[in-house]
Structures are given as C-alpha cells and as structure tokens.
C-alpha positions in Angstrom: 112.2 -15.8 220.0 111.7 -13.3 223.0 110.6 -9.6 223.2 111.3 -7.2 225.0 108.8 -3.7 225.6 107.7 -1.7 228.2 103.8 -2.0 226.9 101.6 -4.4 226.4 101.2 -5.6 223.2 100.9 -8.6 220.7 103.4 -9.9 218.8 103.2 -12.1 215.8 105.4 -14.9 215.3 105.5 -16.7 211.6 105.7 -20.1 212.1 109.4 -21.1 210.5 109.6 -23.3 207.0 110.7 -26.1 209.1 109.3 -29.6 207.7 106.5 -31.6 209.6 108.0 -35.1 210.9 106.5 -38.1 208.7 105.0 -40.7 210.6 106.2 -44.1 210.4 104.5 -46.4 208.4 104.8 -50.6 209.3 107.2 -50.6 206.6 109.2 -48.5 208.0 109.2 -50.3 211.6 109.6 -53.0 209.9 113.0 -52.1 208.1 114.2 -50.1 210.9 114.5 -53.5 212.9 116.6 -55.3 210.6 120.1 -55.9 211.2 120.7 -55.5 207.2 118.0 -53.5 205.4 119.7 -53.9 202.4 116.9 -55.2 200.4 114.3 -54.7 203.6 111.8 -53.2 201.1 111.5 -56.6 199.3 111.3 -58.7 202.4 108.2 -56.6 203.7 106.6 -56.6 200.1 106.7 -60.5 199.8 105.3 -60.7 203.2 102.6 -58.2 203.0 101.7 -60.3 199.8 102.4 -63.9 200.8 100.1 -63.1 203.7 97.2 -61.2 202.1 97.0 -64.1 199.7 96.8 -66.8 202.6 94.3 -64.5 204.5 92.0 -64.1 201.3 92.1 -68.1 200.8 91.2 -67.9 204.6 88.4 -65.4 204.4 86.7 -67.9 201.3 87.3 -71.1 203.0 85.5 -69.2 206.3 82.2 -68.3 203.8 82.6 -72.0 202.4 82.3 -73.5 205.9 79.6 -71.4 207.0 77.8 -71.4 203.8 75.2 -74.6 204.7 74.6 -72.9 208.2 73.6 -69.7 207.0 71.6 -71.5 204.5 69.4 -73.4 206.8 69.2 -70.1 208.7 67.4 -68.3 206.0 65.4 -70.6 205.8 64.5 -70.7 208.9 64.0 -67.1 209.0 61.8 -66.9 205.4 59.7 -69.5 206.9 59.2 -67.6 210.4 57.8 -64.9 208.2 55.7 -67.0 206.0 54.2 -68.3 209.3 53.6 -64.7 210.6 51.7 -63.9 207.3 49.5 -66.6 207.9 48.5 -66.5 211.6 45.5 -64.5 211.3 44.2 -66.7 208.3 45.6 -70.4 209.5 45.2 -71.5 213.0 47.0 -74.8 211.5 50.2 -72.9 210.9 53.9 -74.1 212.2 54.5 -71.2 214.6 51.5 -70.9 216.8 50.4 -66.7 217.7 51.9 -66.7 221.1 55.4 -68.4 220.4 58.7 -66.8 219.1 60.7 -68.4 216.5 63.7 -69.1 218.0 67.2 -70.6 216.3 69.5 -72.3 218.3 72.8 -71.9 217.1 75.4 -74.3 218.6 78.7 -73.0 217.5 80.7 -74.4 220.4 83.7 -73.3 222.7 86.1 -71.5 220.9 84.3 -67.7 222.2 87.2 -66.0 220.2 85.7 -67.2 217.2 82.0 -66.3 217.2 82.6 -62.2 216.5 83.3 -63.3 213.3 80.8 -65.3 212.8 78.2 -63.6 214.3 79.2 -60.5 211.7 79.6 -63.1 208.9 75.7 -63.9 209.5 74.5 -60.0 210.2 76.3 -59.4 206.7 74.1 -62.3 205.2 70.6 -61.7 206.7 70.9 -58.1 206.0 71.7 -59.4 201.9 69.4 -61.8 201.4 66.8 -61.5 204.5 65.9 -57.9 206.4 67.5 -55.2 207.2 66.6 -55.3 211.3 69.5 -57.5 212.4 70.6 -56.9 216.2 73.6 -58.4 217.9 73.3 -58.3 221.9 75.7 -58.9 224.5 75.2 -60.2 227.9 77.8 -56.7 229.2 75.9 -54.6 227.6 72.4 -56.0 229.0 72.1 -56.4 232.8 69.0 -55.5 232.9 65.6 -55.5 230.8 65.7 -51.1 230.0 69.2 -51.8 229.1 68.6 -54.1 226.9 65.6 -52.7 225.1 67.7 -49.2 224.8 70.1 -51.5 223.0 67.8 -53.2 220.7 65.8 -49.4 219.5 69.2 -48.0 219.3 70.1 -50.6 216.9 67.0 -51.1 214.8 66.3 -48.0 214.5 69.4 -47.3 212.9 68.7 -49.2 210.2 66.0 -46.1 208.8 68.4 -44.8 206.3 68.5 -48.8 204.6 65.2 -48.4 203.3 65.9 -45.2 201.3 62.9 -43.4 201.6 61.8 -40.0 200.7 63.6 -37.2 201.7 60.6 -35.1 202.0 59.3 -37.7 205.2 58.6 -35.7 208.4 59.5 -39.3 210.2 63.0 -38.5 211.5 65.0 -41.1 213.9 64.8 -40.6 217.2 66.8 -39.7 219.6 67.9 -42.6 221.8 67.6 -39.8 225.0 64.5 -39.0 224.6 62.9 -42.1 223.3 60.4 -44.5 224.5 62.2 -47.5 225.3 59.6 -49.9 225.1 58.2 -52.8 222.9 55.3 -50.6 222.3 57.1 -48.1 220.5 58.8 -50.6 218.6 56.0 -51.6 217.2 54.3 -48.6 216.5 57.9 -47.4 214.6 57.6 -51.0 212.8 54.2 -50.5 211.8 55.2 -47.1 210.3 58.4 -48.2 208.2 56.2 -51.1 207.1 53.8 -49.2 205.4 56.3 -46.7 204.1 58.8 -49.6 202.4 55.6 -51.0 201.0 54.8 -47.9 199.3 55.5 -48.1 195.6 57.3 -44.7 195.4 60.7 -45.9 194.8 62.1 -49.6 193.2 63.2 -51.4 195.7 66.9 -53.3 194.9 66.2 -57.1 193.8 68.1 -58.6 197.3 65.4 -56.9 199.3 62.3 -59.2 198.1 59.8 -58.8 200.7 60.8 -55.4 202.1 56.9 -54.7 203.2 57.3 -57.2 206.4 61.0 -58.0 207.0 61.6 -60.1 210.1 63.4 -58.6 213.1 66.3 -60.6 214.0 67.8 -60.5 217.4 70.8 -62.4 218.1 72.1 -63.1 221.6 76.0 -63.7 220.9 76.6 -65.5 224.4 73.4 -66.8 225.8 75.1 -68.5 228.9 76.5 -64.8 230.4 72.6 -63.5 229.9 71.1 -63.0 233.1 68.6 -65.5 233.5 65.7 -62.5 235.1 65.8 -60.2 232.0 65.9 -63.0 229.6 62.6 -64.3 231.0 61.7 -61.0 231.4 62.0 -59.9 227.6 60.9 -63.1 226.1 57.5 -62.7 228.2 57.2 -58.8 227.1 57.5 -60.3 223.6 55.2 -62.8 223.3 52.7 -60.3 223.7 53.7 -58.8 220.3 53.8 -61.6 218.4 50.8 -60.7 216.2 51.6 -57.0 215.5 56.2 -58.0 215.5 57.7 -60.4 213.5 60.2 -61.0 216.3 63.0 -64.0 215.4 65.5 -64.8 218.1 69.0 -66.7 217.7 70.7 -67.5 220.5 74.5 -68.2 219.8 75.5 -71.3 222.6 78.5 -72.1 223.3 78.3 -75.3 225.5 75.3 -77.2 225.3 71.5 -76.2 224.4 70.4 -78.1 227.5 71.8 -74.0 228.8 68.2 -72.7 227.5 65.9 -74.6 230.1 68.7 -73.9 232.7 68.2 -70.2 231.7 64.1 -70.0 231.0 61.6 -72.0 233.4 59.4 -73.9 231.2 56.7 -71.8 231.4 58.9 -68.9 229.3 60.4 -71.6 227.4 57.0 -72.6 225.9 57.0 -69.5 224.4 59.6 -70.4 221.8 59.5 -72.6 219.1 62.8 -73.4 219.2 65.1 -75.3 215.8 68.7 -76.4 216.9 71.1 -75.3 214.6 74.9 -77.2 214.5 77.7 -75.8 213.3 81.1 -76.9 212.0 83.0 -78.4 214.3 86.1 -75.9 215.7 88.9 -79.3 214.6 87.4 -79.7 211.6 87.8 -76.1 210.8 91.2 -76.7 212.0 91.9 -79.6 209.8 90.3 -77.6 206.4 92.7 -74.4 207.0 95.7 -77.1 207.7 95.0 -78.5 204.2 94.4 -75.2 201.9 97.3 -73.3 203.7 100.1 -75.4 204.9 99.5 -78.8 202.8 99.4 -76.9 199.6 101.7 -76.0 197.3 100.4 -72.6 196.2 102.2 -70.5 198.9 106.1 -71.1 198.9 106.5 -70.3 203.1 106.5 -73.5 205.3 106.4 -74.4 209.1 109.1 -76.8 210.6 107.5 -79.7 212.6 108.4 -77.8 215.9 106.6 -74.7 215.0 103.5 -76.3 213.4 103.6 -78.6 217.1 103.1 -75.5 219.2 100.6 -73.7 216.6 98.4 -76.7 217.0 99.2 -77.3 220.7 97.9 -73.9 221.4 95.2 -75.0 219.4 93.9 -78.1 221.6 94.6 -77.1 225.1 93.9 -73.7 225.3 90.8 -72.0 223.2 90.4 -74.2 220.4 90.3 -70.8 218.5 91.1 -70.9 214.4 91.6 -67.9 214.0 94.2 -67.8 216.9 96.0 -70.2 215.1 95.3 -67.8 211.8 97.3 -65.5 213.8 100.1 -67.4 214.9 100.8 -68.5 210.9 100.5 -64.7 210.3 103.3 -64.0 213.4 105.2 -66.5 211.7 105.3 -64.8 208.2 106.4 -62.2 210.0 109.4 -62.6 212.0 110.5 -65.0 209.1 110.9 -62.4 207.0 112.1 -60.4 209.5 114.6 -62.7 210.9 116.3 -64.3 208.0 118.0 -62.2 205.6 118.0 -64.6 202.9 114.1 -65.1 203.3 113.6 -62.6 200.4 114.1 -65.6 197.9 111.0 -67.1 199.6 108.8 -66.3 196.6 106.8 -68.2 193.7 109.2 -69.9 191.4 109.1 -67.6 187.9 110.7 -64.9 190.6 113.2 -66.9 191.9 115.8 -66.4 188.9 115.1 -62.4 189.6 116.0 -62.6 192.8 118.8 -65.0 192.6 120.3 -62.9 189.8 120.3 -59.7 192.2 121.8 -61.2 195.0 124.3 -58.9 196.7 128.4 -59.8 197.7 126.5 -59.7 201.1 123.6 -62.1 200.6 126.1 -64.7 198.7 128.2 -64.9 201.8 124.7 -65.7 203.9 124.2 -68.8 201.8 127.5 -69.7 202.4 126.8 -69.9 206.0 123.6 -71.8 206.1 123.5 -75.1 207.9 122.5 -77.1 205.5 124.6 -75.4 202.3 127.7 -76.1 204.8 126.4 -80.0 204.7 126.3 -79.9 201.0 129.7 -78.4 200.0 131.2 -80.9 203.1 129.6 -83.5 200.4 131.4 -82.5 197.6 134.6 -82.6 196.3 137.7 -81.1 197.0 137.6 -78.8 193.4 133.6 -78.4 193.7 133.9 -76.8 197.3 136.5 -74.5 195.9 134.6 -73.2 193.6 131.0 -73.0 195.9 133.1 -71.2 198.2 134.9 -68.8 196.5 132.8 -68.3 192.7 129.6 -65.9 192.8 128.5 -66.6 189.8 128.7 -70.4 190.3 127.0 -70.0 193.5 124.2 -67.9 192.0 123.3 -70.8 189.4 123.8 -73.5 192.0 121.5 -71.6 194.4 118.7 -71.7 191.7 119.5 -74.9 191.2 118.5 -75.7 194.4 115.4 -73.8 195.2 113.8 -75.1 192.2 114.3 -79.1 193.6 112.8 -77.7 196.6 109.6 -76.7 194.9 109.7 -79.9 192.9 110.5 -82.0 196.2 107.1 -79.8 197.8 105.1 -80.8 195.1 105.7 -84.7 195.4 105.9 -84.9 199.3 102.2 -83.3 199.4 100.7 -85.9 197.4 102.5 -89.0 199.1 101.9 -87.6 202.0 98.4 -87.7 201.5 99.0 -91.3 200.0 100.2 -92.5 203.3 97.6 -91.2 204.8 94.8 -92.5 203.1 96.5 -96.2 203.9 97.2 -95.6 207.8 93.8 -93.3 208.8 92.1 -96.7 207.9 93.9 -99.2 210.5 93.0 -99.8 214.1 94.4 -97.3 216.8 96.1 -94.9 213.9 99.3 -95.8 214.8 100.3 -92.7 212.8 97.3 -90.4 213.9 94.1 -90.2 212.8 94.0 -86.3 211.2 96.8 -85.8 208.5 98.6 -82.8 210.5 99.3 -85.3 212.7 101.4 -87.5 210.4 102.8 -84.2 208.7 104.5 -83.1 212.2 105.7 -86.4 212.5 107.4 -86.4 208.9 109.1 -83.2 209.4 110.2 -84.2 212.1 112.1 -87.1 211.9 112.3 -89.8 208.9 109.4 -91.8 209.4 110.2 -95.0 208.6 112.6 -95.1 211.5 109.7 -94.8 214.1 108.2 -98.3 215.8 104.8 -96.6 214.7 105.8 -96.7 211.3 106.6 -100.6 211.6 103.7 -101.4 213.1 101.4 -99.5 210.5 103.3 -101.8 207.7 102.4 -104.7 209.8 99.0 -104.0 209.8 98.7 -102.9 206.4 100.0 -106.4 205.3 97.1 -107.7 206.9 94.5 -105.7 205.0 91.3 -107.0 203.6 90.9 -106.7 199.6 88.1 -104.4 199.5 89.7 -102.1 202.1 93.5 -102.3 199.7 91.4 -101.4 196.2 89.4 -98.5 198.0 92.4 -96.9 199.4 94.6 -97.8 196.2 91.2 -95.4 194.3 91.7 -92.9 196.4 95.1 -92.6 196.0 94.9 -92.6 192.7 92.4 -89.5 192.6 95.2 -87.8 195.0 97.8 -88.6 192.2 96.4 -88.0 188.8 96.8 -84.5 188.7 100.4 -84.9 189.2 100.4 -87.2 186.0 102.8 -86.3 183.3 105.1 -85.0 185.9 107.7 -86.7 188.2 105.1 -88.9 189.8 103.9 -90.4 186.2 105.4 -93.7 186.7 103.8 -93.5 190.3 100.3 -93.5 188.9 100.6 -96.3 186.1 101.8 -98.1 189.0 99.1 -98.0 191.0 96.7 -98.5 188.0 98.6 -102.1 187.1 97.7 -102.7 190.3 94.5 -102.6 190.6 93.7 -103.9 187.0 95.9 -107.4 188.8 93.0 -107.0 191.8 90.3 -106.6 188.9 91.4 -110.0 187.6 91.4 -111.9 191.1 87.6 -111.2 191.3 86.4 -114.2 189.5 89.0 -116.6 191.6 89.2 -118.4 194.5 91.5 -116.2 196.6 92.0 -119.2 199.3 93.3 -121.5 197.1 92.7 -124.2 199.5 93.6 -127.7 199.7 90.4 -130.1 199.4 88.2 -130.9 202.6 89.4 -134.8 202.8 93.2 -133.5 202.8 93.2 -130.9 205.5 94.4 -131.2 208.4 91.4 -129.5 210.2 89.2 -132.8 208.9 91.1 -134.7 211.6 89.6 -132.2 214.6 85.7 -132.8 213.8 86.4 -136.6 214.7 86.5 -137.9 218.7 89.8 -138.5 219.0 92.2 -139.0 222.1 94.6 -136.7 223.3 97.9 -138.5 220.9 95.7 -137.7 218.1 95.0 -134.4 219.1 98.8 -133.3 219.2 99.8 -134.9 216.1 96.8 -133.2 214.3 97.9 -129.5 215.9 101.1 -130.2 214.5 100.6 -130.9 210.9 98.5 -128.0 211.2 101.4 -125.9 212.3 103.5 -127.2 209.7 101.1 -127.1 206.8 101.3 -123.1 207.7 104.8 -122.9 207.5 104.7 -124.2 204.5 101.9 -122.8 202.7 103.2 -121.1 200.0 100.9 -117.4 199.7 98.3 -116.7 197.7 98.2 -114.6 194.7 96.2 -111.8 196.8 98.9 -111.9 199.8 101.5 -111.6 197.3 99.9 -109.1 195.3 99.2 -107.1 199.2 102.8 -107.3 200.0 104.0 -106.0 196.5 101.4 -102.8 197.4 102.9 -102.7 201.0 106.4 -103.1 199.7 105.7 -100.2 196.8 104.1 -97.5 199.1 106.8 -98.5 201.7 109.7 -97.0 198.5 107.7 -94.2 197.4 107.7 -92.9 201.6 111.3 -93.7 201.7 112.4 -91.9 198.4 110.0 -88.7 198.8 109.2 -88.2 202.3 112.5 -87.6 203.5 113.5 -84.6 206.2 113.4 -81.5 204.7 116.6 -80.0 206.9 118.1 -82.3 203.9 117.6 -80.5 201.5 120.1 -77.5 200.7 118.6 -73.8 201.2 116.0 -75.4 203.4 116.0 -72.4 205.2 114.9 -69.9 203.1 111.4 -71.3 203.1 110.8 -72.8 206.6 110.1 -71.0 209.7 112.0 -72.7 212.3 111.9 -70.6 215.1 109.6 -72.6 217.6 110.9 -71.1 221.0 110.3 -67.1 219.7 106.7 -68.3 218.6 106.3 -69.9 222.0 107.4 -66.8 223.6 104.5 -64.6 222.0 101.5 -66.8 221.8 102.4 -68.7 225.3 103.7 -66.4 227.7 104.0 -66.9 230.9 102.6 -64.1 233.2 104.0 -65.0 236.4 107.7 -65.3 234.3 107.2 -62.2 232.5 106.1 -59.8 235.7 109.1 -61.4 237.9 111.4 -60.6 235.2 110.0 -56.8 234.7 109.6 -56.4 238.3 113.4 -57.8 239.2 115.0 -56.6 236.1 113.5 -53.5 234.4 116.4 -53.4 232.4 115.1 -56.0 230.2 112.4 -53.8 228.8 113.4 -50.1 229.9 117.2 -50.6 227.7 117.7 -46.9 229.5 118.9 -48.4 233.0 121.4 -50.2 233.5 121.5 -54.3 234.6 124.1 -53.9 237.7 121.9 -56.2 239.7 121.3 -53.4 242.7 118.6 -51.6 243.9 118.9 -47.9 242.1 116.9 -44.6 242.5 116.7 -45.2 239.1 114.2 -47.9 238.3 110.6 -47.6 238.6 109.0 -47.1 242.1 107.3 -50.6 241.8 110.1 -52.2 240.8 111.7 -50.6 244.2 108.9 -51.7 246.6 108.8 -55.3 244.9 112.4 -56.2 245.4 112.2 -55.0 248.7 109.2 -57.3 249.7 111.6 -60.1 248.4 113.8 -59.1 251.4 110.4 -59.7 253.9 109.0 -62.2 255.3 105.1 -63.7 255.0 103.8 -60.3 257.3 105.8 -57.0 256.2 105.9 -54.1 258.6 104.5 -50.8 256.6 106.7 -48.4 258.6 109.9 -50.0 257.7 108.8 -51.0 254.1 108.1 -47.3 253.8 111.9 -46.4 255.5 113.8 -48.6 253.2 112.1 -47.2 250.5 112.6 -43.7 251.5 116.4 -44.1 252.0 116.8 -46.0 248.4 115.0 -43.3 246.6 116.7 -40.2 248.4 120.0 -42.1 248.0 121.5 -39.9 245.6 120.6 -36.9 247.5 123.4 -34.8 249.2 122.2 -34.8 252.8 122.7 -36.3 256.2 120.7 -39.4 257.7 118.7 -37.3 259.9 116.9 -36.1 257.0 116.9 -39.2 255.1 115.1 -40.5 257.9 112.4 -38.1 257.6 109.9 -39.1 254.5 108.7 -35.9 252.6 105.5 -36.3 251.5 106.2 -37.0 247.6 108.1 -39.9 248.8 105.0 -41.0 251.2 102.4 -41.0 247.7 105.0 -42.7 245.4 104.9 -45.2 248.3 101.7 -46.0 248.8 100.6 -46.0 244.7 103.6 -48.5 244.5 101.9 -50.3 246.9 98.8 -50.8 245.8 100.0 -51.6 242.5 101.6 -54.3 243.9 98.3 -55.6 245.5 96.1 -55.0 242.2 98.9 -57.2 241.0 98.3 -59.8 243.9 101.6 -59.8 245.2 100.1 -58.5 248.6 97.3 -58.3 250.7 95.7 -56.5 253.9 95.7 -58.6 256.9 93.6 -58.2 260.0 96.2 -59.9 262.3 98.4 -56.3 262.6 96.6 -53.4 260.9 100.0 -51.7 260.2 101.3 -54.7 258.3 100.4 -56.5 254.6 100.5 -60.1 254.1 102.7 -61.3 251.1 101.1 -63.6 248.8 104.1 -65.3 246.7 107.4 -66.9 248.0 110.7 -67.2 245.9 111.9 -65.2 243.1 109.3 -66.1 240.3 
C-alpha cells in the first residue's frame, strides 16, 4: 500500500485479516522429519509416554538413593540448632560457641550430577528444616563482598516464606542499597526471629521450630573456592556464632583431605566438621541399569552395542548418571524416529490395536525386516506364500510374534539374573562382576560359546556346598514370582534340589575309605625312594577311579541344569522375529551425538560447509559462496608452518571478488569490506587455535595444525 499527496498527512492502514503463523510444536518437528508420517502422531505419543514413565521411575529411584543422606543431614542440622539453644546454658555442649557446624558432603567426581542434588537437598531442608537455604558457587564468589552480596541476596529472599503480616513496615531490601555485611545479617535475623515467633498467625505443621531456624549455606564446589575469601568468611563468622545459627555444607568432589588444603588449621578449628558419604556414582549406575533396562515394565530395549557405548561413556569420561539418563532418552528418540514400524513398541493389551491398524504400507515394512526375512527363508514353500503375499495372515502372525517376544523378555530377565547370582560369586568374574556386564555380553553373542563361559562352568563344578545352597536361595527368591508361569517347572526344580542338599547334612560327604586302606597311610612311614613311587601311583589311580560322591554328583546335576536353562532362554535376541521393533540398534548414530569428535567435526565444517549449510553446493572448489572462514581456512591448508598476511589477504581478495565483472588490476586492489571480512576471519581462526601470532616476522602467523583433520 503506497500514497500519494502533495501535504503532509497521516494515513491509517488496517492491518489485513491475514492469519498469524503457528509455531511449531516438538510434535510437529518431530513428524516433519519422518520419511513416512503416516501414523507420525502415534510414534511421538508412545515416546513422549514411554519416556515420561522411565524418567518418573528415575526421578523416585533419585529420592530413594538420596533418602539416608538427606536423613543424616537433618540430623545433623536439628542437632546444630539444639546445640545453639544450649550454648549460653551448657558449656558441655557438642558444638563449642566459637565453632561452625560444618557437613562435609562427599558426593564424588561426576560434577554434572551435583545440580541436582544440591536442589534435591535445598527442596528438603527448606520441607522439613528452615527456610534460609543458600547455594554458592565458586564463579559467582571471587571475593569476600561478592560473596556476602550473594548470601543477603538469597536469604533475604526467603521474607515472603514466613507469611507475615501485611501491615509490617519491614520491607526487603534492596540488594543496591544494602549493607552487605554479617552485621546486618544478623540484625535482619534477629528481626524475622522475633516476628515468626509471634503467635499472630499458625504456622504450617513442616515448619516446627520456625522461631530459630538454622541458616544453611552450601558451597556446591568447595575445591574452585578461593582459598583467601574462604578463610576470610569463615573467620568473619565465627564471630557470630552466638547471635547466627550459621550451618555450612561444603559439597567435595575429590577428597575431604581438600578442606585443610583450602583452610590453615587455625581457620579450620573453627569448624566442627561431620563427613558425610554419599552413594557411590557406579552404584547409582548399576540401580538405574536394573529398574530401567533389566525390567520388564517398559517394552523399549538397547542392543548390546548401544548399551556398550552408553556405559563406555559412562566409565571413561564423567561418570555422570544422568548423562547416561540422557543418552537412554536420545535413544527413545531417534528409535521412534527412525523405524517406522517402532509404533508397535508399546505394552502388550495395545499391541492387537496396533497390529489390527496396520496400513498396506506398514505390512510391506515387516516384510522387509531382517529377521522376518530369516523366518519365512525357514518355512515352507506354501507358508512363505502366504507370509508374503496374505495381510491378514501376516497381521495375526505378527501378533503372534510380538507377544513371544514379551514372553521371551520376561524369562531372560530372571535367568539372567540366575546366572548371575552363580558367576558374581567365583574368583576373577570370569563373566564380570556387575550384571550389565554379563547382559552386554548376552546380547551380544550366545554365551555359552565364549571360553569365559567354559571356564565359569568349570569353576562352578568346583563349588563349596554352602556357597551352591546360598546361591540356589537366591535364585529361588529371583524365581518365585515367575511361578505359575513358563518358568514353574524351573522353580520346583530348584526346590528338589535343595531339599536333596537338606538331606546330605547329617552324612559324611567324603565318603572315604578307612585310614588303614588308604593309600596316603603308606606316606607317614620312612620309606625309600621305590616305595615312594609305588605309593604316588596307587594314589593316582585310586583317583581315577574313585567313583563321586553324592554331593559332586548332586553339584554337577546343578551345573548341568543351570547350564540348559542359559542355553534354552538366553539366546540372541536378533533371533527372534520382529526383534526390531523393540531394540534400538543404532550404536554408531548414538556415538555420533554423545561422542563427537571436535577436531572431526570443525575440519569437516570448515572443508565442507556443505555438510551443514545444504544451500551450497559440494563441487569440492573454493567458491565466493561459502563462509569467509571457511575461505581463509582452506587457504591456510595451501601454506606452510609461517603464512605471509599480505598474500593470505590477496588470495582471499581474488576468491571473493571472483564473480565480479572486472579486470585484475582492480582485483588486485582490496576494498576495504574485503580487508574487515579478512581480518574477523582471521581471528576466528585463531580463537579456534588453528593459528597464532609469531614474533619471528610480525607480518606473518604461525599455523598450529598440519594435514587435513
């Protein structure tokens, strides 16, 4: 719309009816990068929902773990404040007037995880303990009025938790124009103390003690504190002690030996320090392993592979569970995302649903799979016929077999457990000590073909009796809720068995001949060396014939019975047909997320902008086209270890200008928008570390990598 006119004026333009642009939701992503978003919906649904039940049963086995810690906290903390009650009265008292309480928390190296805990534990001491809860880091502390801006910024904050009267002239203060001093905390304290105390208002039933509530300051990462405002602080505070309840935590991540390296001793005998342990980061590990992935309450499952570099990830780089959280959650997602058929990966009274509303489409994805291919190449010459060419038929075998594939799941999980309980027992775990480790190796590859296998047997033949009927007990606690199902016959198994030990308690398990007929009589006699053979010898035979006991036989019909059940229920599951629908195989695309490679991935972006800008094209020359860095850095390839600046500068002139209609005087010539694009192309390049100033030539840079990645 234009107008025309002589005078000024204002015109009024309605804005036209035209409809706002919605915004894409992840849904939307998600089915816009399908191939086939025929049922795209469903495939989001069921992973939205498969993983916000595994992250709920994540979230409660996160407050399980951290339940006894945080127990023995508030403990700790409710008996710092009894102590503070009782200094004036009892000079006998656990905390002595000068000295800070102080927890130790050692929560150990994996950083990444401590946010959450730290916020876990503010959420609890602010339930069931006080209200003044302050979470410091070392960044936002370098120095002592930094770090007591951040601690009246934050407690004072926590005013409107109280809920007093309205009608108070007491209003916070501003954090400008504030005293930022221990003094003035205490005077605020003093204040709020004698208002929450006031019986004006009920108080809720969680805040029992409101009228002196500990203040709780918790250093998240004690070892990047500087050591000078640490000592600092803790020597302002002890002179406070009587008027502030002051609790510190310190959250360690290495050793606690990191407080005396911190505080000389004459600051550190101001605390009265507790050391406080928390669950190990493996063990962690090994609990979320067992709830998610051994468990048959979520039907998605990992391949060996992809469980191998989950976990790898795991032990050599940040020891970080909830890393690991993450990569199961990436792996829900491109599941669904990559495998059309993966909307049948859902609880077993929706499979018939699904199976029933497969499209013409979807049936001819089956017929492709891998291991449905294996199957009909199985059958016979009429029952391929009709797999291949009869829907219907296909539809019913299809349920067919995703309901043995829940009933395989449900017995593999329980002998795999089995096994387990037998081999964590024997010297050197010749099939690893945790069970994830033994799970990888079974979905891997049969098991019983390994020479670890062979040599667990082995040992397991050798096993004392106490050691068999403890491990048969277990087992049996593993199996009996599975009784009345397929592994019935499983369990009164194992319960004849250890009725037949039960009965071999009151016997002589040896079965030994008498003293005067052994062999070994012969050896506690003098006796010259002729004698000495012959005796050795009809030792050696007696052994070969010695017919077994009723223990050993009774050991090698355990040995011989766990041996069968591995062999008939542990098998591969690439065996079974419509494996795929369930198991995320896709090891290398996990890899490629959770493990890149930087060096890889800035050669690749740098040489070949293609790759990630799909709006140039891949003719392998330099082009006006691509990104000025991406011009300067294939360039430098061209250069040797010192590159002139001049003719860096010329060669980049003449590629960008190439497409320009003049002559190569005036190519030669670099405007000055050509000079700046240079030189910030440059420098990115250096903040990238491909280059660096050098003092031998002050017109040239110094290249820092050799090769082409």
């Amino acid at each position: 719309m234009t107008t025309s006119s002589v005078s000024k004026g204002c015109f009024v333009f309605k804005p036209s009816a035209k409809k706002k642009k919605r915004s894409l939701t992840a849904a939307d992503y998600f089915i816009e990068s399908l191939k086939n978003s025929e049922d795209g919906r469903t495939r989001f649904e069921s992973s939205q929902l498969l993983w916000q039940q595994m992250k709920s049963q994540t979230e409660q086995l996160q407050e399980e773990l951290n339940k006894k810690l945080f127990d023995n906290l508030i403990c700790f903390l409710k008996k710092s404040r009894t102590d503070f009650q009782d200094q004036k009265n009892d000079w006998n008292c656990r905390v002595r007037s000068s000295e800070i309480p102080t927890a130790a928390l050692l929560l150990g190296v994996n950083v990444t995880d401590h946010e959450l805990t730290f916020n876990s534990l503010s959420d609890v001491l602010k339930e069931h303990v006080t209200p003044y809860v302050v979470l410091l880091q070392a960044k936002e502390c370098t120095g002592i009025k930094l770090l007591l801006q951040k601690l009246l910024s934050q407690i004072m904050g926590c005013e409107a938790d109280l809920d007093l009267d309205e009608e108070d002239d007491h209003a916070p203060i501003n954090q400008r124009k504030m005293n930022c001093s221990m003094a003035s905390l205490t005077g605020w304290y003093q204040k709020m103390s004698k208002k929450a105390s006031s019986p004006k208002k009920k108080r809720p039933a969680s805040s029992e003690n409101w009228h002196a509530p500990p203040i709780v300051l918790v250093f998240k990462d004690l070892e990047s504190f500087t050591s000078s405002v640490l000592q600092e602080f803790i020597v302002i505070s002890s002179r406070y002690c009587k008027e502030l309840p002051l609790v510190l935590v310190f959250g360690i991540a290495t050793s606690p030996m990191i407080i005396h390296r911190l505080l000389s001793h004459s600051v550190s005998s101001l605390l009265c320090i507790e050391l406080f342990q928390s669950l190990s980061c493996t063990e962690h590990l090994a609990t979320v392993v067992d709830k998610l992935l051994l468990s048959n309450q979520f039907p998605f499952k990992l391949s060996g592979r992809v469980l191998q570099v989950l976990i790898t990830i795991f032990l050599y780089h940040d020891f970080s569970v909830q890393n690991f959280i993450k990569g199961l959650q990436l792996s829900i997602v491109e599941h669904f995302n990559s495998q059309p058929l993966s909307v049948l990966c859902c609880d077993l009274p929706e499979i018939k649903h699904r199976v029933k509303s497969l499209s013409r489409n979807q049936l001819e994805n089956i017929r492709h799979l891998a291991s449905f291919m294996s199957f009909v190449e199985s059958q016979t010459p009429e029952a391929q016929v009709k797999l291949l060419t009869d829907d219907g038929y296909l539809k019913a075998m299809a349920q067919k077999f995703l309901e043995d594939l829940h009933a395989y799941h449900e017995s593999y999980i329980p002998i795999l457990r089995c096994l387990h309980n037998f081999t964590c027992i024997l010297p050197k775990y010749p099939l690893g000590k945790q069970i994830r480790e033994l799970y990888c190796a079974c979905l891997e590859k049969n098991i019983w073909d390994t020479e670890e296998y062979s040599s667990a047997l082995n040992l397991l033949r050798m096993l004392a009796k106490d050691e068999l009927v403890a491990t048969l007990h277990k087992c049996l606690e593993v199996l009996e809720p599975y009784s009345g199902r397929k592994l019935d016959s499983t369990v009164c198994r194992i319960k004849e068995f250890m009725t037949q030990f039960k009965c071999l308690e009151g016997e002589n398990l040896g079965n030994l001949d008498d003293e005067e007929m052994s062999p070994q009589k012969g050896l506690q006699k003098k006796t010259d060396l002729y004698q000495l053979q012959k005796t050795l010898l009809e030792m050696k035979e007696t052994r070969r014939t010695k017919k077994p006991t009723r223990f050993e036989s009774l050991r090698l019909q355990v040995v011989d019975f766990l041996d069968d059940l591995v062999r008939h229920y542990l098998t591969r599951p690439e065996e079974r047909p419509l494996y795929e629908v369930v198991y995320f195989s896709a090891a290398g695309v996990l890899r490629k997320h959770l493990n890149a490679v930087p060096r890889v991935a800035l050669h690749t972006a740098l040489n070949n902008p293609s790759s990630y800008l799909k709006c140039l094209e891949n003719d392998g020359t330099l082009s006006s086209a691509a990104p000025d860095i991406c011009i300067a850095y294939k360039l430098h390839l061209e250069c040797g270890r010192l590159i002139n600046l001049y003719d860096w500068l010329e060669a980049f002139a003449t590629v960008v200008n190439a497409d320009d209609d003049s002559d190569l005087d005036s190519l030669k010539q670099v405007d000055e928008m050509t000079h700046a694009r240079f030189i910030r192309a440059v420098s990115e390049l250096e903040l990238l570390g491909f280059v660096k100033p050098t003092k031998q030539k002050t017109d040239h840079v110094a290249r820092l990598t050799w090769g082409g990645c």
